[in-house]
C-alpha positions as a Markdown table, in Angstrom:
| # | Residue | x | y | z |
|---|---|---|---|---|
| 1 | Unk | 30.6 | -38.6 | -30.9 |
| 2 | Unk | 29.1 | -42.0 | -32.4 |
| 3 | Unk | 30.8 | -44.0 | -29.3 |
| 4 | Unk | 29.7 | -41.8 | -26.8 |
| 5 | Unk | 25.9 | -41.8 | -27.8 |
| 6 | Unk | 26.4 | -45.9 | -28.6 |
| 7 | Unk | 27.8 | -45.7 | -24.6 |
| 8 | Unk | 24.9 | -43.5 | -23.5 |
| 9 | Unk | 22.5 | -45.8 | -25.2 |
| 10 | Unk | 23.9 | -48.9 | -23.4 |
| 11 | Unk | 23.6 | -46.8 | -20.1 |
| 12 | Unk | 20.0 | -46.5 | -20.8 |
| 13 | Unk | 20.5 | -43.0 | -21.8 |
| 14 | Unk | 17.9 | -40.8 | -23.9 |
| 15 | Unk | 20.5 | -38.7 | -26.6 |
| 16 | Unk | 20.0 | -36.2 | -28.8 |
| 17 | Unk | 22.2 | -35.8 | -31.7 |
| 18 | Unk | 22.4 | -32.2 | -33.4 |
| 19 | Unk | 23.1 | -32.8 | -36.9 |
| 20 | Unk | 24.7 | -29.3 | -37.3 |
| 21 | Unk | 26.7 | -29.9 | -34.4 |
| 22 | Unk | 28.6 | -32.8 | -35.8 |
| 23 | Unk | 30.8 | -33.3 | -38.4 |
| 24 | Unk | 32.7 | -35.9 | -40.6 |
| 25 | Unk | 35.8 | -35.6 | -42.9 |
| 26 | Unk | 32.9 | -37.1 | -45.8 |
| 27 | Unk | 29.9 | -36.0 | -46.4 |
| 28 | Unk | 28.9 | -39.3 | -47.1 |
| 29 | Unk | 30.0 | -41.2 | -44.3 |
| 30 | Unk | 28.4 | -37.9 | -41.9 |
| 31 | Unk | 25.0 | -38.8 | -43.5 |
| 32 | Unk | 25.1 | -43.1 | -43.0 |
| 33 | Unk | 26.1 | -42.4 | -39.4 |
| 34 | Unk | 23.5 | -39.9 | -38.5 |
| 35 | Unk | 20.9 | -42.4 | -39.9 |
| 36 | Unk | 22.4 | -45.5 | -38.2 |
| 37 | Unk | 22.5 | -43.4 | -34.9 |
| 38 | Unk | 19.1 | -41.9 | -35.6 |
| 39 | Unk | 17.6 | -45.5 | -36.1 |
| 40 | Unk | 19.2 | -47.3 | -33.4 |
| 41 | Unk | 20.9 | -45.3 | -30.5 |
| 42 | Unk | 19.3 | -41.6 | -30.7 |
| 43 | Unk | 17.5 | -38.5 | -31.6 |
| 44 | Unk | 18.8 | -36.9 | -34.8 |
| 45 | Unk | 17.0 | -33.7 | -34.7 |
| 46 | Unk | 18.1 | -29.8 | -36.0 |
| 47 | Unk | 19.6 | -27.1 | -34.1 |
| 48 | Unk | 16.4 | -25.1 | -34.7 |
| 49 | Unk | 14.2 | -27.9 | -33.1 |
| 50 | Unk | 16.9 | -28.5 | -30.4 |
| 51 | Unk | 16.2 | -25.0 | -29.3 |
| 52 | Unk | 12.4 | -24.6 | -29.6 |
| 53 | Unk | 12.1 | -27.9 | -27.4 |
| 54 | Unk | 14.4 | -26.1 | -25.0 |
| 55 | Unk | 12.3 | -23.0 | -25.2 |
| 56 | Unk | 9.2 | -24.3 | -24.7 |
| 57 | Unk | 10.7 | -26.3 | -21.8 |
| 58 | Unk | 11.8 | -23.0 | -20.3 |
| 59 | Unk | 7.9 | -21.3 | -21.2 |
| 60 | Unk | 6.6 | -24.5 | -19.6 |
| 61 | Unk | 8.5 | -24.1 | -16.6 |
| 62 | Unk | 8.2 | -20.6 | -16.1 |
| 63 | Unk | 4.2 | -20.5 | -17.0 |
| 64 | Unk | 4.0 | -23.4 | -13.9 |
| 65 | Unk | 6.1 | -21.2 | -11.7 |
| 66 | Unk | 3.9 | -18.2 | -11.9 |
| 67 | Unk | 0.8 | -20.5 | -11.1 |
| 68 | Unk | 2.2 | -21.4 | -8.1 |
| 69 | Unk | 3.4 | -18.0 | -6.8 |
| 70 | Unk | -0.5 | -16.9 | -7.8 |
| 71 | Unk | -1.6 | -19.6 | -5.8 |
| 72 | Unk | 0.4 | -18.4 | -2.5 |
| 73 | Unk | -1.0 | -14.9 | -2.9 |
C-alpha cells in the first residue's frame, strides 16, 4: 500500500489513505507509516470521514441534478 500511494503521488495523484483499511504486522511500524504517508504523499483520514465526504458528494450531486430537471420543467 505505502508504494502504491508513494507511486500515485509521483504521478501527481491526490490519495486517500483509510487508516482502518490498512494494516501492519506492528502496531508500531502501522502508526510511523501512516504519519510519514500522511505528511508527505497523502490523505490519512477515517473510514467514517471517507464515507461522509462520499455522501455528501453523492447529496451534492443529486441536490444539482434536481435543479436542473426543475429548470427544464
Amino acid at each position: 500500500m505505502r508504494a502504491s500511494t508513494v507511486d500515485a503521488y509521483s504521478y501527481g495523484f491526490h490519495s486517500v489513505v483509510v487508516e482502518e483499511c490498512t494494516f501492519d504486522r506492528s502496531l508500531l511500524n502501522h502508526k510511523v507509516n501512516l504519519f510519514d504517508l500522511h505528511h508527505k504523499y497523502a490523505d490519512v483520514m477515517h473510514l467514517a470521514e471517507v464515507i461522509a465526504h462520499l455522501q455528501g458528494l453523492a447529496e451534492s450531486r443529486d441536490a444539482k441534478r434536481e435543479r436542473a430537471a426543475s429548470a427544464l420543467v
